[in-house]
NULUMSE-754046 format. One record per residue: residue number from 1; residue in three letters; x, y, z of N, C-alpha, C in turn. Coordinates in pm, whole numbers, padded with zeros to 5 digits. Layout:
<sites>
> num:residu:n_xx:n_yy:n_zz:ca_xx:ca_yy:ca_zz:c_xx:c_yy:c_zz
> NUM:ala:X:Y:Z:X:Y:Z:X:Y:Z
...
</sites>
This chain:
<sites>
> num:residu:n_xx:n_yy:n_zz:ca_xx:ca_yy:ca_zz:c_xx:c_yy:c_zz
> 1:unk:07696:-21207:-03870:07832:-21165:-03834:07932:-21262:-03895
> 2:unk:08071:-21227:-03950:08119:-21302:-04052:08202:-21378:-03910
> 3:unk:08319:-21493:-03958:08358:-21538:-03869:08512:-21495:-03879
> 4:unk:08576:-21459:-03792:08764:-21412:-03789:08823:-21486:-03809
> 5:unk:08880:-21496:-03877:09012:-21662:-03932:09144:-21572:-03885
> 6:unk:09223:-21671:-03841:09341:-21613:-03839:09412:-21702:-03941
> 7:unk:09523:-21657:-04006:09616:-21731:-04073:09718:-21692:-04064
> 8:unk:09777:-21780:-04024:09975:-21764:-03981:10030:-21860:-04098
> 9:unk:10126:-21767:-04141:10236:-21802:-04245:10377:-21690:-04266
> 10:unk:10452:-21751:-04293:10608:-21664:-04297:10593:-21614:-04469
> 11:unk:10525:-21660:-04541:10537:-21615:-04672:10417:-21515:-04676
> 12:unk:10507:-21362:-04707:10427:-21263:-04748:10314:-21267:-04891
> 13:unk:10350:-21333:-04967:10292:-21343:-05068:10129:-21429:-05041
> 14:unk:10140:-21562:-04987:10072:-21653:-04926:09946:-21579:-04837
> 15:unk:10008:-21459:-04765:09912:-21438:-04662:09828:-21350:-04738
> 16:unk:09923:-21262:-04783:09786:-21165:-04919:09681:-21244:-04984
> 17:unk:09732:-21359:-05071:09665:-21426:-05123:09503:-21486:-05095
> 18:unk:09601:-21517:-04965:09453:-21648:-04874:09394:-21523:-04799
> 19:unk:09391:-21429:-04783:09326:-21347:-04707:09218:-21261:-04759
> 20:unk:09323:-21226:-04919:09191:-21156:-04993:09068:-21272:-05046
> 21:unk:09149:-21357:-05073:08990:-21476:-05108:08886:-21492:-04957
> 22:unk:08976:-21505:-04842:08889:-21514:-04722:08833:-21355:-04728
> 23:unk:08839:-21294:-04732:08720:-21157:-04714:08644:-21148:-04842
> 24:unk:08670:-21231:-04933:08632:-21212:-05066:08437:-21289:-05069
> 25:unk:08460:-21379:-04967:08336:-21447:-04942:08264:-21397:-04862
> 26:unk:08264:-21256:-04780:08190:-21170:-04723:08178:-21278:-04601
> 27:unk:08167:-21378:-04523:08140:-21457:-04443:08245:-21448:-04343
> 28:unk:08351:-21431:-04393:08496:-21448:-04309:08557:-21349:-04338
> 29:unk:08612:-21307:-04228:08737:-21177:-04183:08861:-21271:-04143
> 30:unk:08948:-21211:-04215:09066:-21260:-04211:09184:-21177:-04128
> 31:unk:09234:-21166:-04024:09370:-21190:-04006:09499:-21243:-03992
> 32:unk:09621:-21137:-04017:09702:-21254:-04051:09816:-21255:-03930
> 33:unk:09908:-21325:-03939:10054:-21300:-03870:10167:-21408:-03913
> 34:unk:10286:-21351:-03928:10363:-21438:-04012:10461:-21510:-03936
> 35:unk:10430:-21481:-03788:10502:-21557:-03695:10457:-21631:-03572
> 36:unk:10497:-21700:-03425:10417:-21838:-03369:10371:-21668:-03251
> 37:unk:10481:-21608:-03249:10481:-21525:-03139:10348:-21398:-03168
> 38:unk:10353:-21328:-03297:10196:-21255:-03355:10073:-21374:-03380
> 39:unk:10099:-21456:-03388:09957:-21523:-03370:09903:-21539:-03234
> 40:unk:10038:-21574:-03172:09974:-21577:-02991:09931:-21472:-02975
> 41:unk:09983:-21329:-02975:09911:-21218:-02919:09830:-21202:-03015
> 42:unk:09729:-21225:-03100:09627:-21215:-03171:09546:-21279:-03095
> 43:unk:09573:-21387:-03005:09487:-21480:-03012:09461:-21446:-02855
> 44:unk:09557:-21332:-02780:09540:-21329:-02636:09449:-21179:-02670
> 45:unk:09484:-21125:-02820:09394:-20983:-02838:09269:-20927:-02871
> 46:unk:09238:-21058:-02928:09097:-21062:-02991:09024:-21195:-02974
> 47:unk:08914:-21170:-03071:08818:-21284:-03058:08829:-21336:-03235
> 48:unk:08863:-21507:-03180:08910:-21561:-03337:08812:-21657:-03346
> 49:unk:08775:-21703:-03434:08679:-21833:-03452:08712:-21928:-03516
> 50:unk:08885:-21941:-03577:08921:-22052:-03644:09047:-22019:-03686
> 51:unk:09163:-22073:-03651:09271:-22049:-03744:09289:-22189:-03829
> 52:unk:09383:-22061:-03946:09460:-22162:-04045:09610:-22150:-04031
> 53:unk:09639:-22309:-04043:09837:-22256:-04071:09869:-22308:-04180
> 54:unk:10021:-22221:-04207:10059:-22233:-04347:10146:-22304:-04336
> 55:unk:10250:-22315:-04431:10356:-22451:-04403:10493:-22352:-04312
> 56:unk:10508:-22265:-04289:10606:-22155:-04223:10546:-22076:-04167
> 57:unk:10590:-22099:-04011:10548:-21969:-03946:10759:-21907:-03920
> 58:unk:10795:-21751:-03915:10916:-21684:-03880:10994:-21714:-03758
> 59:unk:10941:-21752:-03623:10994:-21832:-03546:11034:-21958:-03491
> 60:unk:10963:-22081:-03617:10943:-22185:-03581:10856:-22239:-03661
> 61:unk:10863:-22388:-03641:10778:-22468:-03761:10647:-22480:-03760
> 62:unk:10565:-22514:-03832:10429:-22521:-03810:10358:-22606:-03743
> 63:unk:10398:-22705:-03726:10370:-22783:-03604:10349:-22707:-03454
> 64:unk:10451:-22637:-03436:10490:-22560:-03320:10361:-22515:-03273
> 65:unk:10302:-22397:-03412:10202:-22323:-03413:10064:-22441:-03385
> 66:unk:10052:-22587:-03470:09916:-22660:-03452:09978:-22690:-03279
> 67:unk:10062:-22720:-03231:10063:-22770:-03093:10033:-22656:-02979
> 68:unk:10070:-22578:-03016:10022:-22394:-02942:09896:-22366:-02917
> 69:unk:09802:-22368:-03080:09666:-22316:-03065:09603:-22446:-03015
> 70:unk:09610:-22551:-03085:09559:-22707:-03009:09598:-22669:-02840
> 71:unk:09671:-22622:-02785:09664:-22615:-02645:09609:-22435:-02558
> 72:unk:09655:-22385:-02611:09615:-22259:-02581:09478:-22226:-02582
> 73:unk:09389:-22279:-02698:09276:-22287:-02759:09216:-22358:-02812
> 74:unk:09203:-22518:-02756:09139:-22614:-02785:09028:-22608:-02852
> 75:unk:08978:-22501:-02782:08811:-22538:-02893:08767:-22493:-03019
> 76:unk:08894:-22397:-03025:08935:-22325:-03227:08888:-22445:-03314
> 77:unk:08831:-22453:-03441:08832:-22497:-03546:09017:-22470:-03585
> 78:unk:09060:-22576:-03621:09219:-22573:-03652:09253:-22646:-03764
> 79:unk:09304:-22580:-03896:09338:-22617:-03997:09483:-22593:-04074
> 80:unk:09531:-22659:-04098:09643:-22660:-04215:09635:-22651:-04351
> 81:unk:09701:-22538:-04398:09655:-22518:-04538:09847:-22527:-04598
> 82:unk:09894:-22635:-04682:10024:-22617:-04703:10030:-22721:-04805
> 83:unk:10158:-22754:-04889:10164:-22869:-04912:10174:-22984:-04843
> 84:unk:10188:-23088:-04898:10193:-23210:-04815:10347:-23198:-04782
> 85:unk:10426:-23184:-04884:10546:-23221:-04793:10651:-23108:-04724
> 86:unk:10534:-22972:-04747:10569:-22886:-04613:10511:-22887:-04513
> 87:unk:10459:-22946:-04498:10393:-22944:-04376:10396:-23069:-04289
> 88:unk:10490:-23171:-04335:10497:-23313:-04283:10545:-23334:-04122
> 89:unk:10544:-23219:-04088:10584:-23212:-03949:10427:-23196:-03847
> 90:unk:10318:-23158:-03933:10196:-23149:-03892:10134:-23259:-03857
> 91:unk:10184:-23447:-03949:10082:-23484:-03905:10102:-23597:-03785
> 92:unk:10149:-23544:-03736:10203:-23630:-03585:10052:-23520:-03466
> 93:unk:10027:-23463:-03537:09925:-23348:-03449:09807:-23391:-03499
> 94:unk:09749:-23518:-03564:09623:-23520:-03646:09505:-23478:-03571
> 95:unk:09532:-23523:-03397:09420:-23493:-03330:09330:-23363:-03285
> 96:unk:09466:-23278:-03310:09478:-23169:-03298:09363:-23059:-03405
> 97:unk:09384:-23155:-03539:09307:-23037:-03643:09147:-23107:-03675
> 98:unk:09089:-23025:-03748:08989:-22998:-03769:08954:-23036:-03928
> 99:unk:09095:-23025:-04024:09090:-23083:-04139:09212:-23009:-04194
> 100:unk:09278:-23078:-04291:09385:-23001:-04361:09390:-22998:-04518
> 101:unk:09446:-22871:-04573:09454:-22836:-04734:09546:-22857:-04782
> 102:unk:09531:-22946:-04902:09711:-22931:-04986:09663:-22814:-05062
> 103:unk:09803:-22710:-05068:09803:-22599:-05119:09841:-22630:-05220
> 104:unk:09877:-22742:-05308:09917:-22799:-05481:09801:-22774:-05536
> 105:unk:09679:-22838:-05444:09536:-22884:-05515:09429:-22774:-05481
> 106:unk:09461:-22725:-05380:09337:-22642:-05335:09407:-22518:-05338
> 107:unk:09333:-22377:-05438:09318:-22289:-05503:09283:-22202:-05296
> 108:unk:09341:-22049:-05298:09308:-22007:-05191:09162:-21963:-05203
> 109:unk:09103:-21947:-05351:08929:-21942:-05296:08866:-22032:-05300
> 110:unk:08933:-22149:-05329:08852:-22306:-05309:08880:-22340:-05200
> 111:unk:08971:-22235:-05088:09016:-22286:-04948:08926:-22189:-04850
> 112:unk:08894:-22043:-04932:08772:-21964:-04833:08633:-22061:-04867
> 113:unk:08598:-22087:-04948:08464:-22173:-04945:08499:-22293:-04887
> 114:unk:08618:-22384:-04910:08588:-22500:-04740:08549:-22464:-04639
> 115:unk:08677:-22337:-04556:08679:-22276:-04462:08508:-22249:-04432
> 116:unk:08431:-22181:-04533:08341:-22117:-04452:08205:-22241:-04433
> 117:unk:08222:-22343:-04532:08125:-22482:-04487:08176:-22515:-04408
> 118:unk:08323:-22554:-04355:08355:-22634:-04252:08305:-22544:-04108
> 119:unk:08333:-22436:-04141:08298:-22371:-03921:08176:-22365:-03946
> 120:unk:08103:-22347:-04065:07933:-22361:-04028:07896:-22474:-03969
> 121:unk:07955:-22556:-04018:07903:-22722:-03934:08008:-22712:-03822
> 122:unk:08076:-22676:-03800:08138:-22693:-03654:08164:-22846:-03590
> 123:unk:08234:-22939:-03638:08211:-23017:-03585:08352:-23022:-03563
> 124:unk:08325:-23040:-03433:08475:-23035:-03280:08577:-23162:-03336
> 125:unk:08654:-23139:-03283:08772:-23224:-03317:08833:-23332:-03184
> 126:unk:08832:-23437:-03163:08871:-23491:-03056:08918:-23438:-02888
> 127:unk:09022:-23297:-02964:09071:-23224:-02863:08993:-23118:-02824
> 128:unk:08921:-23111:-02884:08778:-22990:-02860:08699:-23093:-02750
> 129:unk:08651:-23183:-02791:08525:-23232:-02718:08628:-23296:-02565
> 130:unk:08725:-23336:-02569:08804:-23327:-02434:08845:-23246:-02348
> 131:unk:08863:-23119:-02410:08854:-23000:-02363:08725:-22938:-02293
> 132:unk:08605:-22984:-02341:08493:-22969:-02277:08430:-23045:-02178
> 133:unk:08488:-23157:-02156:08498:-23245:-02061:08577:-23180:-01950
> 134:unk:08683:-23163:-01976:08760:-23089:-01869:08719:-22946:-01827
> 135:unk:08645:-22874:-01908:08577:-22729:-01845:08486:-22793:-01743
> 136:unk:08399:-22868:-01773:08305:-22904:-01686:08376:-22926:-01594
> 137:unk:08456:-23035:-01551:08521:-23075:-01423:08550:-22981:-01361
> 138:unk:08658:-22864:-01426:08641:-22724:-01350:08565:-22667:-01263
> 139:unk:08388:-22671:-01339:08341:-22636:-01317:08231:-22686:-01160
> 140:unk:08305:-22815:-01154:08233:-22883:-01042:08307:-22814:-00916
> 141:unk:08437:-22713:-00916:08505:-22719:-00782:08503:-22571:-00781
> 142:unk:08457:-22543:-00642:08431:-22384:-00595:08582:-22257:-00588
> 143:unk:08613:-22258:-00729:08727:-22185:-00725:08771:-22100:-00616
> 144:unk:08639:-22033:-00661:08688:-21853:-00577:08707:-21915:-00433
> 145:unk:08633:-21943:-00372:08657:-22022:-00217:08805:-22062:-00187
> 146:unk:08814:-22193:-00277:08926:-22227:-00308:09056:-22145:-00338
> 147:unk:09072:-22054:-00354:09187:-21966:-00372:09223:-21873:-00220
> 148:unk:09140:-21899:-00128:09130:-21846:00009:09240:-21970:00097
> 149:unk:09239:-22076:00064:09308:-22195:00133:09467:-22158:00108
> 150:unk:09581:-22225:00165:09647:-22185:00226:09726:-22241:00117
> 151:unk:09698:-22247:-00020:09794:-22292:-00130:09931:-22243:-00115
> 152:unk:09982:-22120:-00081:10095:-21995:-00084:10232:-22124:00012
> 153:unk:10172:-22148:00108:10237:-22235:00218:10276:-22370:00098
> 154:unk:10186:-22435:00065:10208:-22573:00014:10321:-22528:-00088
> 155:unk:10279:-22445:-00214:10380:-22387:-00281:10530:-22293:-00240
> 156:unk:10507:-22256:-00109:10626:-22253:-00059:10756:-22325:-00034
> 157:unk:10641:-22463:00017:10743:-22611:00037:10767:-22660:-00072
> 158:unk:10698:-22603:-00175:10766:-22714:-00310:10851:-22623:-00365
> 159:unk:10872:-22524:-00335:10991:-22442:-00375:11118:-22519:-00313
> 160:unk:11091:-22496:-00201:11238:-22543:-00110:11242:-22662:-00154
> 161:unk:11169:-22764:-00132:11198:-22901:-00188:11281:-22897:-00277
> 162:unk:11195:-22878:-00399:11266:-22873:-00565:11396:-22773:-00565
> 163:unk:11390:-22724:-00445:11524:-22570:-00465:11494:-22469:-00623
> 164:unk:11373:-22465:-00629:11341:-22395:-00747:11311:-22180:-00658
> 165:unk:11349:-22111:-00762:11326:-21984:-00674:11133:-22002:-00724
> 166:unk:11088:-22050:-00806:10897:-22007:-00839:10826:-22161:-00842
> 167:unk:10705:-22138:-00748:10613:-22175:-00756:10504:-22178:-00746
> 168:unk:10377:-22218:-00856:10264:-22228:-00829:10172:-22295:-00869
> 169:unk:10065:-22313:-00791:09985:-22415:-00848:09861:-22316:-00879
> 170:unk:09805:-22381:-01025:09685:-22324:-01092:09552:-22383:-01107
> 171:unk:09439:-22302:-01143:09308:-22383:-01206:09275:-22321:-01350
> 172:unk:09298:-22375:-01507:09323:-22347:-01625:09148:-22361:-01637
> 173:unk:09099:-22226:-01692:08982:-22215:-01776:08996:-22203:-01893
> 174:unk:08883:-22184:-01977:08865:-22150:-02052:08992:-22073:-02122
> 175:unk:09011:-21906:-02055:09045:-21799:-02134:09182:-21795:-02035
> 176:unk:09192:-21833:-01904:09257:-21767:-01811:09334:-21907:-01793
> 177:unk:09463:-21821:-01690:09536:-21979:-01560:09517:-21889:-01444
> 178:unk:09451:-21912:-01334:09387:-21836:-01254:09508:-21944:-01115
> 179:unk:09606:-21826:-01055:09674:-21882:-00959:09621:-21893:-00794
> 180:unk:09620:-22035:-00737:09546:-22021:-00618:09660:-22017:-00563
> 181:unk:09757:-22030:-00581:09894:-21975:-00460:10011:-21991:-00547
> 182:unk:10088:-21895:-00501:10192:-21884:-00569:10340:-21841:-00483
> 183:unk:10449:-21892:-00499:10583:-21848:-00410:10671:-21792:-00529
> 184:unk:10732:-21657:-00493:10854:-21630:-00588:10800:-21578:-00699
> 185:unk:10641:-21533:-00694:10607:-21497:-00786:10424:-21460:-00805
> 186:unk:10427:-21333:-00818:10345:-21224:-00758:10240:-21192:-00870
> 187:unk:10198:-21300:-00908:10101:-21269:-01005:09978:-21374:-01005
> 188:unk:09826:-21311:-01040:09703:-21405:-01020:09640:-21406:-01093
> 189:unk:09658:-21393:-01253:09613:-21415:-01355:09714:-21464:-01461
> 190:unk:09651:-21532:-01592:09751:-21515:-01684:09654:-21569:-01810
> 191:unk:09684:-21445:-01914:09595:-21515:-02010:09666:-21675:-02074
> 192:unk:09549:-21739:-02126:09577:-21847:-02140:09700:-21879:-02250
> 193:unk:09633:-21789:-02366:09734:-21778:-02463:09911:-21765:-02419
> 194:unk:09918:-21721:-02328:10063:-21672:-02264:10088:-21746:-02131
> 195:unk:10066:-21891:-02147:10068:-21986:-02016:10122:-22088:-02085
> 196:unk:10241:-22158:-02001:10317:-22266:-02016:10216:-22372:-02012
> 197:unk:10146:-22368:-01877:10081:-22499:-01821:10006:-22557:-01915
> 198:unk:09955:-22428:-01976:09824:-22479:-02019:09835:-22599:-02131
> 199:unk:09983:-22610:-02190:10045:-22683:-02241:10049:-22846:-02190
> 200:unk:10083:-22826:-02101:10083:-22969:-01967:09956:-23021:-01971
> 201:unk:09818:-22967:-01977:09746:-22997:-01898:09686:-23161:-01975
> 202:unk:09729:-23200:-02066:09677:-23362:-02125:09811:-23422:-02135
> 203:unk:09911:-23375:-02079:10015:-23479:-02056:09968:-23609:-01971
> 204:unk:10047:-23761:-01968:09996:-23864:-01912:10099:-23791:-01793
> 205:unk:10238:-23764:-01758:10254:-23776:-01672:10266:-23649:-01627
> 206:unk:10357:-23546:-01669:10436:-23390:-01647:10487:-23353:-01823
> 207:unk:10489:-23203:-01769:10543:-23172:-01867:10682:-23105:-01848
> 208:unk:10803:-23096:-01884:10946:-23059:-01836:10968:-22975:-01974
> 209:unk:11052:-22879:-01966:11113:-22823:-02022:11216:-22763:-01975
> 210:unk:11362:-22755:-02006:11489:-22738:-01992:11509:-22583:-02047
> 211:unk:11473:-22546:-02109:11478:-22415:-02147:11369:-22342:-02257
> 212:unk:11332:-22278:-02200:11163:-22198:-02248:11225:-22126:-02312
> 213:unk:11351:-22090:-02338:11341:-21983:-02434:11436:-22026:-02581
> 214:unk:11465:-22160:-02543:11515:-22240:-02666:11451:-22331:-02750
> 215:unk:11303:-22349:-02701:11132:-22387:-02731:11074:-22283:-02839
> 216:unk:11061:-22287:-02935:10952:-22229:-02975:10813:-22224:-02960
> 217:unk:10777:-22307:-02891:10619:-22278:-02833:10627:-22192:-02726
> 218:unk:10755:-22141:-02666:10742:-22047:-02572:10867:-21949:-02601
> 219:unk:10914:-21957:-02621:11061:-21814:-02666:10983:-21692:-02697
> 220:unk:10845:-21698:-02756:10775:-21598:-02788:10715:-21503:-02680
> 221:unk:10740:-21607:-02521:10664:-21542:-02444:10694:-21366:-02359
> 222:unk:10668:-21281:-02414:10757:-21177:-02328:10789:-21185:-02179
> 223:unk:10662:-21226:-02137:10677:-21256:-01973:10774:-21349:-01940
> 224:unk:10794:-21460:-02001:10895:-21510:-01940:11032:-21452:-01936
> 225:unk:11023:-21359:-02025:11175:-21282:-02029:11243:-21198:-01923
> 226:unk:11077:-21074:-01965:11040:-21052:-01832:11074:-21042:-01698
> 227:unk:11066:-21188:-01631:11063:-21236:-01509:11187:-21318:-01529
> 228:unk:11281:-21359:-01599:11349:-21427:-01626:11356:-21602:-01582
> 229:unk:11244:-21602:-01579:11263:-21803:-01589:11282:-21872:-01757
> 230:unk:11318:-21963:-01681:11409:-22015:-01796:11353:-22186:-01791
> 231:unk:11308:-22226:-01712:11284:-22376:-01715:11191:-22404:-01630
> 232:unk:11125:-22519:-01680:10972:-22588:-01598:10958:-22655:-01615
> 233:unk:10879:-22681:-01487:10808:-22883:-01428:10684:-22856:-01393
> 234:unk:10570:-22941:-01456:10434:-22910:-01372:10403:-23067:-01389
> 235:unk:10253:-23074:-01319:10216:-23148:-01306:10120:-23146:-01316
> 236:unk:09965:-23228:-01370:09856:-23211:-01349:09784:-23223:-01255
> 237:unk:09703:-23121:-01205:09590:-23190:-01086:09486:-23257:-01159
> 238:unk:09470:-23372:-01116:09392:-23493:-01195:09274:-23477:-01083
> 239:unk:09124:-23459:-01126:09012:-23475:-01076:08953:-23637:-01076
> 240:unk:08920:-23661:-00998:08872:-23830:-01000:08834:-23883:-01133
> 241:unk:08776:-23830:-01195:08741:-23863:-01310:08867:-23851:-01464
> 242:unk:08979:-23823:-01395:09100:-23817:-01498:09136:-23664:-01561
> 243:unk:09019:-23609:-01568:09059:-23468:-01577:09106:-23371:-01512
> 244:unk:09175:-23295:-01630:09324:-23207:-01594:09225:-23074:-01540
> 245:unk:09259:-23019:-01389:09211:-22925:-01397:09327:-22789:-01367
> 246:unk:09405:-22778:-01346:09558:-22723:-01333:09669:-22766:-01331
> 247:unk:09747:-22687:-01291:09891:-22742:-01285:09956:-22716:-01151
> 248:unk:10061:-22805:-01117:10173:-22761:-00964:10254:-22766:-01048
> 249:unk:10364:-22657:-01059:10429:-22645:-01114:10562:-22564:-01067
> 250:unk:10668:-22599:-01093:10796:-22526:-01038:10868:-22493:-01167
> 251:unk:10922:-22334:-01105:11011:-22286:-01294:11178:-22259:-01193
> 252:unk:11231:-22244:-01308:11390:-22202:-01248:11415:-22077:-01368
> 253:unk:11555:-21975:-01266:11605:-21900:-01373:11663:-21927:-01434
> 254:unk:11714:-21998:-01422:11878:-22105:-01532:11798:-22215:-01613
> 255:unk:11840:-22257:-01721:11766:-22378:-01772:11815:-22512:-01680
> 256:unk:11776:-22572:-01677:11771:-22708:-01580:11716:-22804:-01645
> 257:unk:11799:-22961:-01638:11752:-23092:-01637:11636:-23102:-01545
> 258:unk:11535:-23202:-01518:11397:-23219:-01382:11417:-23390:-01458
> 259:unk:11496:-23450:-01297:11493:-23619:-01338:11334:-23685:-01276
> 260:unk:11337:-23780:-01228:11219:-23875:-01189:11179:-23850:-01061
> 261:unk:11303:-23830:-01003:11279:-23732:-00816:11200:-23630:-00818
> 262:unk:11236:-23537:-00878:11218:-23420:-00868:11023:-23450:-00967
> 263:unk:10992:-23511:-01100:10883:-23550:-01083:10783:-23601:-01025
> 264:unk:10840:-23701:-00929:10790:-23780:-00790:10743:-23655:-00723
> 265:unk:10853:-23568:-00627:10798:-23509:-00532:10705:-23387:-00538
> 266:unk:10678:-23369:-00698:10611:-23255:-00743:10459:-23345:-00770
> 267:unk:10481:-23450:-00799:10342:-23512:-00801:10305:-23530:-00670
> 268:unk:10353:-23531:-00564:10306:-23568:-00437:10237:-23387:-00361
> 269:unk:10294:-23310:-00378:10219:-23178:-00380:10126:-23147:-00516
> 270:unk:10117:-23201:-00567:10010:-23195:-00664:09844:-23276:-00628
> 271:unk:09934:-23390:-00528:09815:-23459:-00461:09736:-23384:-00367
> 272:unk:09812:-23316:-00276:09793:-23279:-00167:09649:-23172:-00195
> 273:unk:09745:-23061:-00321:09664:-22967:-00363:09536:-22999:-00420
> 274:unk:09548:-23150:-00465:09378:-23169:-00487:09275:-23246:-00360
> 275:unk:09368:-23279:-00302:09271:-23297:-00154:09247:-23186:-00123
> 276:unk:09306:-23045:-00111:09241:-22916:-00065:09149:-22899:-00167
> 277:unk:09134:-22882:-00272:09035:-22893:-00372:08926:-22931:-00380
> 278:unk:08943:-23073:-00306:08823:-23155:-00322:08745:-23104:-00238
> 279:unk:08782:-23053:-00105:08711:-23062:-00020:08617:-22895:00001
> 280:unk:08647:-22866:-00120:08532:-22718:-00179:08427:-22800:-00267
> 281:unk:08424:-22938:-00304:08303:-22999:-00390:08171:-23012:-00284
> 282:unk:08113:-22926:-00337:07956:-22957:-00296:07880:-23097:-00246
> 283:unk:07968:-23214:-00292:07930:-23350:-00259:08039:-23415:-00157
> 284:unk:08037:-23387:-00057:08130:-23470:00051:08158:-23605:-00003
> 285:unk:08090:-23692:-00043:08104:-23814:-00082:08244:-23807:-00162
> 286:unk:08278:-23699:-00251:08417:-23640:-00326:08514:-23632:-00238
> 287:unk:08508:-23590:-00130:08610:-23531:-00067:08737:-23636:-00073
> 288:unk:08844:-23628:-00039:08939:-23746:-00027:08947:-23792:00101
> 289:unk:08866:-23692:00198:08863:-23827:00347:08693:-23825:00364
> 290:unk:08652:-23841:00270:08515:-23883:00328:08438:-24042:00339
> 291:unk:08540:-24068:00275:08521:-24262:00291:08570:-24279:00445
</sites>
């Protein structure tokens, strides 16, 4: 079975190019999209096994796009195929990729034959093998159970607190942001691809944003339009071991500043929510009052 590449680029010419050489090697299927917002729904529509970016994606820079799929989809093989000095906004993301092409030197069928040695060897990229660290941790805490506890209440109070109209706190898999309670907002799934948090979740402290729809890693999102929020604060739930396993998070309809207060008291319901957490781990010794 060949492997699906996606390649995002704003130049029509570019995407013909690299696409017919990628199907040209019978190994790889190529799709394309020439913007941050058609690559996301590609990537919430199908099954991809590696993207490439070009030095332009139509909504936003290419960076945008390596910081998107690096979070949306950590465990993608992730490559840059551009010049060097279009793409100089990429390498602040080094951790992020998997390897990158200067498009001066490398020919687009000298870029389908990398492509198809490099995902044969598969070898993960920093943010891949951290990402799998953190599935596991996931995987130590009894979700479904866990979504029965009285999250709706805790996220209620961090509404009023923060005076935000939405909140909720999540557990980020794999594919999904799976909501264990939510206020102001009536929904218990979300693919990953089309999740703020999932963004947050290797921040050291929070992640803030003042306006989601003046972001290009999120302006693309329909739902947020949607529903009309406009700004967000989360926080990570940190598992003993440092890993991110969701977010507490509060959005507003208006764009909004979120100072050090308002981070404080969102980390302190972020605590709370992982003491309810803990105490679905199979090992009491975990719990946070079992000392």
């Amino acid at each position: 079975m060949s492997s699906i590449i996606l390649y995002a680029d704003a130049d029509a010419g570019q995407r013909t190019a690299v696409s017919e050489e990628l199907e040209a090697t019978r190994r790889l299927s190529p799709v394309t999209a020439a913007s941050l917002r058609a690559a996301r729904e590609r990537l919430a529509a199908q099954r991809v096994d590696a993207v490439v970016v070009g030095a332009t994606v139509a909504d936003g820079a290419a960076a945008d796009l390596v910081t998107t799929v690096g979070s949306v989809a950590p465990w993608l093989p992730l490559f840059v195929y551009a010049a060097d000095g279009d793409a100089a906004d990429t390498t602040a993301h080094e951790t992020l990729l998997t390897d990158r092409y200067d498009a001066e030197e490398v020919s687009p069928a000298a870029l389908a034959d990398e492509l198809a040695a490099a995902i044969e060897e598969r070898s993960p990229t920093p943010n891949a093998e951290r990402e799998t660290d953190r599935l596991t941790a996931v995987d130590g805490y009894d979700i479904p159970t866990a979504a029965s506890l009285p999250f709706d209440r805790l996220t209620g109070l961090a509404a009023d607190v923060l005076d935000a109209p939405v909140s909720f706190v999540s557990v980020i898999t794999d594919r999904e942001q799976q909501l264990l309670g939510a206020s102001g907002l009536d929904v218990g799934c979300i693919d990953r691809a089309n999740s703020v948090c999932t963004h947050g979740l290797h921040e050291e402290s929070h992640l803030a944003v003042t306006d989601l729809l003046a972001d290009p890693r999120f302006a693309s999102i329909g739902e947020l339009r949607e529903l009309g929020l406009r700004s967000y604060l989360g926080v990570p739930l940190r598992a003993p071991g440092g890993e991110s396993l969701g977010m507490f998070c509060v959005m507003d309809t208006e764009a909004r500043e979120y100072d050090e207060c308002d981070v404080a008291r969102l980390r302190g319901f972020a605590r709370t929510a992982m003491d309810m957490l803990s105490l679905q781990r199979p090992d009491p010794l975990d719990s946070p009052f079992g000392a």
